[in-house]
N, CA, C and O of each residue as an XYZ file, in Angstrom:
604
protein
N      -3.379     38.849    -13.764
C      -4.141     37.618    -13.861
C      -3.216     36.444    -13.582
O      -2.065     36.349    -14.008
N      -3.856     35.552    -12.811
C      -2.875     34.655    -12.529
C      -3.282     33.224    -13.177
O      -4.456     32.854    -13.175
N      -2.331     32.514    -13.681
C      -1.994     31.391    -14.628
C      -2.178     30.308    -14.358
O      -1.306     30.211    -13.494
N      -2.733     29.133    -14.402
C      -3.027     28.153    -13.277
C      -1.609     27.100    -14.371
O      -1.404     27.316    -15.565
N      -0.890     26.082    -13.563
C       0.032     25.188    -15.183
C      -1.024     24.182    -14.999
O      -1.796     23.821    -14.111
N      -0.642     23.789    -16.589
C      -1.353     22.957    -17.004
C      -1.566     21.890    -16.098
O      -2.744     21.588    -15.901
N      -0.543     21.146    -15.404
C      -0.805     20.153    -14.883
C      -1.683     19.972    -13.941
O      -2.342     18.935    -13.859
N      -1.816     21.181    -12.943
C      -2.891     21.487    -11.996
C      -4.357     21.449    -12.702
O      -5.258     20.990    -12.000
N      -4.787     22.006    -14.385
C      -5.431     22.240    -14.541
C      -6.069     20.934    -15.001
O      -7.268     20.683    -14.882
N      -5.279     20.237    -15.464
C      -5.635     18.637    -15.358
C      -6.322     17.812    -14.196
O      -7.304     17.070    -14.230
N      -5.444     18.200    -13.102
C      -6.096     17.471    -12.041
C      -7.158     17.903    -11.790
O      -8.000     17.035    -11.560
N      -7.617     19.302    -11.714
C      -8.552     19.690    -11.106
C      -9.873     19.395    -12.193
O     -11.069     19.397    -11.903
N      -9.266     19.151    -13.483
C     -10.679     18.324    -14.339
C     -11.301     17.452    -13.852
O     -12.460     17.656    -13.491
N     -10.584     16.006    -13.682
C     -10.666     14.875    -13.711
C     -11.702     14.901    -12.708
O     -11.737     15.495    -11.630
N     -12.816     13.893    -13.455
C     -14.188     13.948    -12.941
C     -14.435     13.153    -11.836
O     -14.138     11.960    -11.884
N     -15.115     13.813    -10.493
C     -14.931     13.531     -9.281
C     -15.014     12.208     -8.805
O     -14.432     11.719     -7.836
N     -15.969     11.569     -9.760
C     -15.890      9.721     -9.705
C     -14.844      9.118    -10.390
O     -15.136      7.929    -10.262
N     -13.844      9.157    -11.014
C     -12.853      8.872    -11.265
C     -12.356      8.348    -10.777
O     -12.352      7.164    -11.116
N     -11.337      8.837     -9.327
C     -11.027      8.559     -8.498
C     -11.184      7.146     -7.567
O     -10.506      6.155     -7.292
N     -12.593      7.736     -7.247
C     -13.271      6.600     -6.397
C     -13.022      5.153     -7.702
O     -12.438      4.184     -7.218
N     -13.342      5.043     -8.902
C     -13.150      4.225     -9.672
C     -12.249      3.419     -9.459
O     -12.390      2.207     -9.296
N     -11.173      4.083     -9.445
C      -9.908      3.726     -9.765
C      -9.963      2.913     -8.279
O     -10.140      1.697     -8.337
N      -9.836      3.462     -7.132
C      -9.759      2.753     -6.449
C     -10.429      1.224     -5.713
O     -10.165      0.552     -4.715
N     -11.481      1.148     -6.910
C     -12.185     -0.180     -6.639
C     -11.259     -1.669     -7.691
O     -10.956     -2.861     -7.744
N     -11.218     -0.461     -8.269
C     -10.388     -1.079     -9.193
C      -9.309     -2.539     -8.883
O      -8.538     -2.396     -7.934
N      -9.261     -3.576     -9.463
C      -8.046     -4.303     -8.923
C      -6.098     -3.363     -9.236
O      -5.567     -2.586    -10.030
N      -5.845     -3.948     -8.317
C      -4.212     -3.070     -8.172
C      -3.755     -2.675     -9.889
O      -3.323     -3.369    -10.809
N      -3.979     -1.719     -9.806
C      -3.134     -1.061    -11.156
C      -3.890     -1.442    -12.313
O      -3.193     -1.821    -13.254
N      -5.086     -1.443    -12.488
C      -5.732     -1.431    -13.327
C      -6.478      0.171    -13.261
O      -6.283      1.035    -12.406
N      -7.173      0.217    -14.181
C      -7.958      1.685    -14.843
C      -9.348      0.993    -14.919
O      -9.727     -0.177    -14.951
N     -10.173      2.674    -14.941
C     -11.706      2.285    -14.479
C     -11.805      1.740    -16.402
O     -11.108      2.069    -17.361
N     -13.269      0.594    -16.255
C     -13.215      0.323    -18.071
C     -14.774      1.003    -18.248
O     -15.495      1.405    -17.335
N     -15.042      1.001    -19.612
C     -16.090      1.252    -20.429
C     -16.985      0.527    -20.540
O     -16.809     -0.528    -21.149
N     -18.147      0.820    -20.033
C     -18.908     -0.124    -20.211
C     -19.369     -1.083    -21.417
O     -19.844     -0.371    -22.301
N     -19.395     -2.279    -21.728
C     -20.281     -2.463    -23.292
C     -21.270     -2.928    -23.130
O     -21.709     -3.556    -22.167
N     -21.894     -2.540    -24.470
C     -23.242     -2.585    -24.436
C     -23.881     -4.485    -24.532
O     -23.637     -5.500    -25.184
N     -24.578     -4.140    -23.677
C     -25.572     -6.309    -23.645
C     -25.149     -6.671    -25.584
O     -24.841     -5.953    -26.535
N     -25.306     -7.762    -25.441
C     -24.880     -8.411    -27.113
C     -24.082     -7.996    -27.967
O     -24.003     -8.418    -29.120
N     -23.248     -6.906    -27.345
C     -22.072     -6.485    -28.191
C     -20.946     -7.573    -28.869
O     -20.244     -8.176    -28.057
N     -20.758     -7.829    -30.190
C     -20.087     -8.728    -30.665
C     -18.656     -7.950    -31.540
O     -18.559     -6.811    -31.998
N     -17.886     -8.838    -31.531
C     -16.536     -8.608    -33.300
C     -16.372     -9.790    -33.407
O     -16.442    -10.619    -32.499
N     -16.133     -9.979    -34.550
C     -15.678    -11.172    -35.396
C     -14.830    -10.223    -36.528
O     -14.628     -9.011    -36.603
N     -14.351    -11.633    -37.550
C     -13.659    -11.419    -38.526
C     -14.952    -11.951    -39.432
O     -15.723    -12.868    -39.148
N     -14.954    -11.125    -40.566
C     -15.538    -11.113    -41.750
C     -14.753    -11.909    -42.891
O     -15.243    -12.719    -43.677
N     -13.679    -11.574    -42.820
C     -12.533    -12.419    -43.826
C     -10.823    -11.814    -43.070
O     -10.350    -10.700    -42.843
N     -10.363    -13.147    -42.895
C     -10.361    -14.408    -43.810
C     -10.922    -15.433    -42.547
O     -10.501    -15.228    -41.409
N     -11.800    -16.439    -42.787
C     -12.753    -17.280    -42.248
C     -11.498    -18.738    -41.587
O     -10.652    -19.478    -42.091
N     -12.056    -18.497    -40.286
C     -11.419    -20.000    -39.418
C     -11.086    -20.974    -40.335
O     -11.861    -21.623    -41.038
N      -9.377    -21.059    -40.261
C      -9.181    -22.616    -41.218
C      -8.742    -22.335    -42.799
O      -8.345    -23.208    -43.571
N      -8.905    -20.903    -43.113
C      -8.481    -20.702    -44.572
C      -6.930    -20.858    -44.588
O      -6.403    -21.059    -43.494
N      -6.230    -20.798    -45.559
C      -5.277    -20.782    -46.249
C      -5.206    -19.602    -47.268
O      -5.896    -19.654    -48.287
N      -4.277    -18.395    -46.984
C      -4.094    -17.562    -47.860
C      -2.855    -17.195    -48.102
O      -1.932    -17.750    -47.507
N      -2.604    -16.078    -49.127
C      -1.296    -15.446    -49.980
C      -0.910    -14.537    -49.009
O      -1.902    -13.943    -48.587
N       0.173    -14.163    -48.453
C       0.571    -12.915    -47.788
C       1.038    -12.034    -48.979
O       1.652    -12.624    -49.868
N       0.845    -10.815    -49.103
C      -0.285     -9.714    -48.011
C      -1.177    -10.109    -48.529
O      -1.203    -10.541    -49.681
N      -2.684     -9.980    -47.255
C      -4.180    -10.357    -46.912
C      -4.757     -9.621    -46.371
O      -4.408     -9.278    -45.241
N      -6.004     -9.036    -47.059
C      -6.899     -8.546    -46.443
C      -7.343     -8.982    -45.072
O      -7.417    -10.208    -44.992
N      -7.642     -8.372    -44.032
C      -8.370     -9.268    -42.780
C      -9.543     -8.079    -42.606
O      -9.192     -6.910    -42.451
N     -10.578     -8.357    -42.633
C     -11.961     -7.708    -42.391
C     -12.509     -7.835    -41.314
O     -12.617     -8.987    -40.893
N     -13.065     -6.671    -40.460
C     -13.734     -6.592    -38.990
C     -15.286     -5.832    -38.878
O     -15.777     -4.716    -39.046
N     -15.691     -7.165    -38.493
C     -17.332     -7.107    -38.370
C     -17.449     -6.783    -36.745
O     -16.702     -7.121    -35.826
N     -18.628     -6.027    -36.740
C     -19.005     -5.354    -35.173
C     -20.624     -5.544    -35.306
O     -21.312     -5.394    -36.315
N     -21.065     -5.954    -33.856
C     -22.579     -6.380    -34.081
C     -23.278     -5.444    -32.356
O     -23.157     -5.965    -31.248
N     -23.790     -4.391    -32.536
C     -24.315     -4.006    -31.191
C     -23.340     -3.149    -30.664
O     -23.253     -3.176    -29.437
N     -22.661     -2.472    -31.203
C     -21.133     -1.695    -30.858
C     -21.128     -0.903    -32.125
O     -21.446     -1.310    -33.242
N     -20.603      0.632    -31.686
C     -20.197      1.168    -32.987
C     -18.395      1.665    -33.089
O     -17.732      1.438    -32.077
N     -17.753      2.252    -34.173
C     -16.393      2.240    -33.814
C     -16.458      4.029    -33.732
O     -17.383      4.697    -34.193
N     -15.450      4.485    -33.151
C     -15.191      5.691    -32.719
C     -13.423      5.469    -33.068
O     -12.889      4.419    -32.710
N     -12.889      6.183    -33.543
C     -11.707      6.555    -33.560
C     -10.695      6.584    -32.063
O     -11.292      7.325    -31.283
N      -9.515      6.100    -31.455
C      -9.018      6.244    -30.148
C      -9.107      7.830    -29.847
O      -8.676      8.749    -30.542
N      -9.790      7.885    -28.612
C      -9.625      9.269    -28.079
C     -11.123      9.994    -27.936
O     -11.589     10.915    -27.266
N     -11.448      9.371    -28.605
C     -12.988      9.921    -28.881
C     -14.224      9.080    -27.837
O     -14.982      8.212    -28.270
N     -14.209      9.381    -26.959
C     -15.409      9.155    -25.625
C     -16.924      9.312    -26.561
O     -17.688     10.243    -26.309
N     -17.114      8.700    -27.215
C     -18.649      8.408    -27.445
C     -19.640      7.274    -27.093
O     -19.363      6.193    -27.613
N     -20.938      7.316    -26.170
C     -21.372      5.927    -25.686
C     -21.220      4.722    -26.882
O     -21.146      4.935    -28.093
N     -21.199      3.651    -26.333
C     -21.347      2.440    -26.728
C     -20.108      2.052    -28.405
O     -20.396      1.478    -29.455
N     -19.236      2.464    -28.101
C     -18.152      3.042    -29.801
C     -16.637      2.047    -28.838
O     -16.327      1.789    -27.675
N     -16.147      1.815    -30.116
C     -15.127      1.121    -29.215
C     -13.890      1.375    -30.751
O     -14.334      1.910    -31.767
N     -12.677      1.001    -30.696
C     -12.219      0.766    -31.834
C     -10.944     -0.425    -31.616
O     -10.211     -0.731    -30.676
N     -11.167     -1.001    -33.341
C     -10.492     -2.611    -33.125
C      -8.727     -2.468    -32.444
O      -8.115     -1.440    -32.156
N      -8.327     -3.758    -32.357
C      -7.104     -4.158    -31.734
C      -7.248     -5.703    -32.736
O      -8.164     -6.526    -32.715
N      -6.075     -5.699    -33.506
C      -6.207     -6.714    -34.163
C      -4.462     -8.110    -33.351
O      -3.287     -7.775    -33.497
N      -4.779     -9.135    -32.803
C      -4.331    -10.072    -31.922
C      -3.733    -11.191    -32.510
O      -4.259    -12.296    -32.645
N      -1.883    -10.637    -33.078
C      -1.672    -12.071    -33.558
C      -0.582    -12.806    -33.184
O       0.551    -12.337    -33.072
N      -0.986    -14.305    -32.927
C      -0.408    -15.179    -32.590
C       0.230    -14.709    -30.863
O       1.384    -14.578    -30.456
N      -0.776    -14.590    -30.339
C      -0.704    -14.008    -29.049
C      -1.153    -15.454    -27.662
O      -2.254    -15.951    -27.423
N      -0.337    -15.628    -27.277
C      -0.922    -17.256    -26.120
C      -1.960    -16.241    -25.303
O      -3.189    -16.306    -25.281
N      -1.143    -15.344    -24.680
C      -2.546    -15.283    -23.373
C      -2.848    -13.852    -23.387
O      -1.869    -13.115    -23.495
N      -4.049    -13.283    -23.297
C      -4.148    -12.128    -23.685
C      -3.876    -11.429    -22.703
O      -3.509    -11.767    -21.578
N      -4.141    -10.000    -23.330
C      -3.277     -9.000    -22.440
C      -4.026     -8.191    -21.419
O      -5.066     -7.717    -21.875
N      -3.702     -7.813    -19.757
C      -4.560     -8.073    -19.129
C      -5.775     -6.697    -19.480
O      -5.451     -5.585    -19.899
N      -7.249     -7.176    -19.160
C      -8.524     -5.829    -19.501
C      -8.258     -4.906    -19.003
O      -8.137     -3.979    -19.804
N      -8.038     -4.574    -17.704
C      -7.373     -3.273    -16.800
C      -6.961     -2.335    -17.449
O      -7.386     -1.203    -17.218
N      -6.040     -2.573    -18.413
C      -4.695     -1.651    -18.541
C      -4.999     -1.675    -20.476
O      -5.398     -2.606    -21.176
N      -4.600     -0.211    -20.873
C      -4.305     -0.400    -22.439
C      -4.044     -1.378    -22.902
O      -3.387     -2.206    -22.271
N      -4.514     -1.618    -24.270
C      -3.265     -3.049    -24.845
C      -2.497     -2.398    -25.450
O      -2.600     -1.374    -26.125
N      -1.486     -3.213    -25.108
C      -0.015     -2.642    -25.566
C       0.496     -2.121    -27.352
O       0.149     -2.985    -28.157
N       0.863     -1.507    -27.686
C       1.116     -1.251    -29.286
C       2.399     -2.139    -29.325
O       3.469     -2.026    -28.727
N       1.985     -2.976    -30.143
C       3.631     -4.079    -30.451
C       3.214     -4.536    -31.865
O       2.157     -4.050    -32.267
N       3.813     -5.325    -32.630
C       4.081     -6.221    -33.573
C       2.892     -7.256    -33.707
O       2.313     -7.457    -34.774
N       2.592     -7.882    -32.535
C       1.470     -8.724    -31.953
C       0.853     -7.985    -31.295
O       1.120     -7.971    -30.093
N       0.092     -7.340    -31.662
C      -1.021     -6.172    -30.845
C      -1.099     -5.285    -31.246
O      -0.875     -4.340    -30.490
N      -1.523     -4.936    -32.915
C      -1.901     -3.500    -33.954
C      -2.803     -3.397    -33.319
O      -3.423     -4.213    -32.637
N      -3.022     -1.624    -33.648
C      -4.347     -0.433    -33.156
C      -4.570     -0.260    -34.628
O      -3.824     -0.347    -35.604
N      -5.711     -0.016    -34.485
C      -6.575      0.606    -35.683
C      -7.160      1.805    -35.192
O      -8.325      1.915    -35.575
N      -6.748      2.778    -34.451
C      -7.105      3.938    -33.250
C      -7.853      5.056    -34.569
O      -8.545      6.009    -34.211
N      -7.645      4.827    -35.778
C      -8.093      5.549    -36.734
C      -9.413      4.993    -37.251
O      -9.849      5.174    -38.388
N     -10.127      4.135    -36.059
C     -11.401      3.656    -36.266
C     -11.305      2.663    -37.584
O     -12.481      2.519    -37.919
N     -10.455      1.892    -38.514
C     -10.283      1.068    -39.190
C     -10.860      0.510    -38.983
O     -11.265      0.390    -37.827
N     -11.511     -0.595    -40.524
C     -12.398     -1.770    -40.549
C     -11.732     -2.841    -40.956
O     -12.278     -3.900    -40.646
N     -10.729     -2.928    -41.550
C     -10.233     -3.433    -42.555
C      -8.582     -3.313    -42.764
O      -8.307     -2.121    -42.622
N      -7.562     -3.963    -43.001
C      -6.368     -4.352    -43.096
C      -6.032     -4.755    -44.182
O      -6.892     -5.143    -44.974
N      -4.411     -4.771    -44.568
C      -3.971     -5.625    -45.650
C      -2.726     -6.196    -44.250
O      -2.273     -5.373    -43.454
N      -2.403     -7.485    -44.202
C      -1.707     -8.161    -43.088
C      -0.513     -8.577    -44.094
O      -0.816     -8.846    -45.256
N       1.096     -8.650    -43.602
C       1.945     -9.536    -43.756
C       2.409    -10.489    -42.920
O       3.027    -10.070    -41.942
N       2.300    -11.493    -43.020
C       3.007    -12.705    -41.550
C       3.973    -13.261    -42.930
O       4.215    -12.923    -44.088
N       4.334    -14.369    -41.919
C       5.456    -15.339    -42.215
C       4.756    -16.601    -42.761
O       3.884    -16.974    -41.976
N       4.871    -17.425    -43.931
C       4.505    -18.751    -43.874
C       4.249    -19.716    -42.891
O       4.954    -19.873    -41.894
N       3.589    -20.141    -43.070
C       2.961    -21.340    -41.429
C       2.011    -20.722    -41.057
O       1.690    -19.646    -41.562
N       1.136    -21.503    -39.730
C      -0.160    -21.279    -39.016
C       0.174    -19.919    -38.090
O       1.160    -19.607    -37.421
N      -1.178    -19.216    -38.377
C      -0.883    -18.271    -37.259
C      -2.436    -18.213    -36.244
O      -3.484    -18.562    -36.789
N      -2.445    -17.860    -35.120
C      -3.722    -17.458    -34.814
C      -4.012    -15.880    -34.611
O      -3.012    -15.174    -34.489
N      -5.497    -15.146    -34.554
C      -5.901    -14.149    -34.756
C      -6.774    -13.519    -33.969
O      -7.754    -14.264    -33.936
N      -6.956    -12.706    -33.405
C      -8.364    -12.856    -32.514
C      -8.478    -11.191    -32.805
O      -7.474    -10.793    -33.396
N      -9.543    -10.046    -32.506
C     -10.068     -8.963    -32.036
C     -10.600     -8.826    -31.014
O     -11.329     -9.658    -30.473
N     -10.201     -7.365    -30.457
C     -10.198     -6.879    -29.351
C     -10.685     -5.503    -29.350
O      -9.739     -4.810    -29.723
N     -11.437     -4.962    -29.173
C     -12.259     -3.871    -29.341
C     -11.621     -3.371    -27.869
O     -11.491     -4.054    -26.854
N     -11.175     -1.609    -28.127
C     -10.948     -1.167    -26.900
C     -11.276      0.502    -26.868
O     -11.021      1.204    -27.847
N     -11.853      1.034    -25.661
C     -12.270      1.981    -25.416
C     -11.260      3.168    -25.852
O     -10.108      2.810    -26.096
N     -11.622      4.782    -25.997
C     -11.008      5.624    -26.409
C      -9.441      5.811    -25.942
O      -8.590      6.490    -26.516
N      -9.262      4.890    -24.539
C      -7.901      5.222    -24.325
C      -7.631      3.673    -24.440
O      -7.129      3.164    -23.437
N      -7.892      2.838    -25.527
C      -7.407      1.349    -25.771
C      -7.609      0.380    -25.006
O      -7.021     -0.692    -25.148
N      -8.700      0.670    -23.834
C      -8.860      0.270    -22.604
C     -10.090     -1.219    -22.926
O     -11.232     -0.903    -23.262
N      -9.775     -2.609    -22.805
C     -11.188     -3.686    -23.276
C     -12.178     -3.249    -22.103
O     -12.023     -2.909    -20.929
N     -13.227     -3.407    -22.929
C     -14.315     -2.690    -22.273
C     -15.063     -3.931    -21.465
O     -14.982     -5.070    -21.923
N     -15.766     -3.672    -20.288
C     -15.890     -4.783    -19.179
C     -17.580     -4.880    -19.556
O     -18.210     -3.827    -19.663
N     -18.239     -6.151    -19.740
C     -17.014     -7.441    -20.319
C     -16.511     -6.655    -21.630
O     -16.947     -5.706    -22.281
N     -14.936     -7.835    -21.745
C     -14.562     -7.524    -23.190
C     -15.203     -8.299    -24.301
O     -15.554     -9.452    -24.554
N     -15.182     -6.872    -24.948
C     -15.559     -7.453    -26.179
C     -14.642     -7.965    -27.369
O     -13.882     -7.318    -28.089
N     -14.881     -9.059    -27.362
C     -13.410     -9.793    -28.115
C     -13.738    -11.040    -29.193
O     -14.594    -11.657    -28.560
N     -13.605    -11.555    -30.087
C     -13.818    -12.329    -31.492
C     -12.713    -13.545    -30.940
O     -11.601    -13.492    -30.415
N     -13.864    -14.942    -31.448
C     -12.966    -16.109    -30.952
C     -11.456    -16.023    -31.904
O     -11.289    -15.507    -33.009
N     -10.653    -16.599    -31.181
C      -9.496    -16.475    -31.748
C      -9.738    -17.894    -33.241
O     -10.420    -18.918    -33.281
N      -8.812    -17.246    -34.230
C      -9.350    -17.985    -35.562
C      -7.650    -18.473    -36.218
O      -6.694    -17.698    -36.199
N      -7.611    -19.426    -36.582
C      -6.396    -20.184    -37.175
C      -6.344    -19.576    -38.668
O      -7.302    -19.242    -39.364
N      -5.227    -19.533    -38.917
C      -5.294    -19.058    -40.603
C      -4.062    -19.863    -40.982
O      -3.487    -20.256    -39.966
N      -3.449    -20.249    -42.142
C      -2.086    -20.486    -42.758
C      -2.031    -20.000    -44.018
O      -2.754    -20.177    -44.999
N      -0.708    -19.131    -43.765
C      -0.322    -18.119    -44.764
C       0.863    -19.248    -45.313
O       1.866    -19.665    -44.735
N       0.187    -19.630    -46.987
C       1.073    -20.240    -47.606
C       2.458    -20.085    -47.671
O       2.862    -19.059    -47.124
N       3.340    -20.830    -48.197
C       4.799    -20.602    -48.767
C       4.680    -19.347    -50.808
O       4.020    -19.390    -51.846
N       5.344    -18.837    -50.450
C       5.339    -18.362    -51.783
C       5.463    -19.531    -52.927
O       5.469    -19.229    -54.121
């Protein structure tokens, strides 16, 4: 019996529109996920303009979208990307990046306890498809000001 390697057996998965995707695609971007009409995120807490204690809860509301864990291809499911103190976001095409300024919640998370630094920070969510991918359009929560007191 003969053995096919894995890697072949990969390619020969990958579903025949794929391809073509990719190539409509702008340069070096990946095909995205669709979202669903009125799909929303926001923050639930802590609310535009508060002032809080570090460590802080930060809470994530989803309206017309459900969350799926990263990895998990289920229609209309996305899971958060929480965005801080970030100037320009990171481009839709491509994963968002795992950094310091750019937590995954890939474990389908609703909810956080956050540490920052004293002073203003800003915040935004980013909902991204099973491979972290913002789904076209993105679905993304206005970016929100917070200041994390001095001890």
């Amino acid at each position: 019996m003969r053995t096919i390697p894995l890697f072949a057996y990969l390619l020969l998965s990958i579903p025949p529109g794929l391809a073509t995707a990719q190539d409509a695609s702008p340069a070096g971007e990946l095909p995205r996920t669709p979202a669903p009409d009125g799909a929303m995120v926001y923050f639930l807490a802590p609310q535009d303009g508060a002032t809080v204690s570090s460590p802080f809860t930060v809470s994530f509301g989803l309206r017309g979208i459900g969350v799926a864990p990263a990895g998990v291809v289920a229609p209309d499911t996305g899971h958060h990307h929480l965005l801080i103190d970030v100037d320009e976001p990171p481009p839709e095409g491509l994963p968002l990046p795992a950094t310091d300024l750019v937590r995954h919640f890939g474990g389908g998370q609703t909810e956080t306890e956050l540490e920052l630094p004293p002073g203003q920070h800003a915040l935004q969510l980013v909902l991204g498809d099973a491979l972290h991918i913002p789904h076209d359009p993105p679905v993304r929560s206005e970016v929100i000001t917070i200041t994390v007191a001095a001890p």
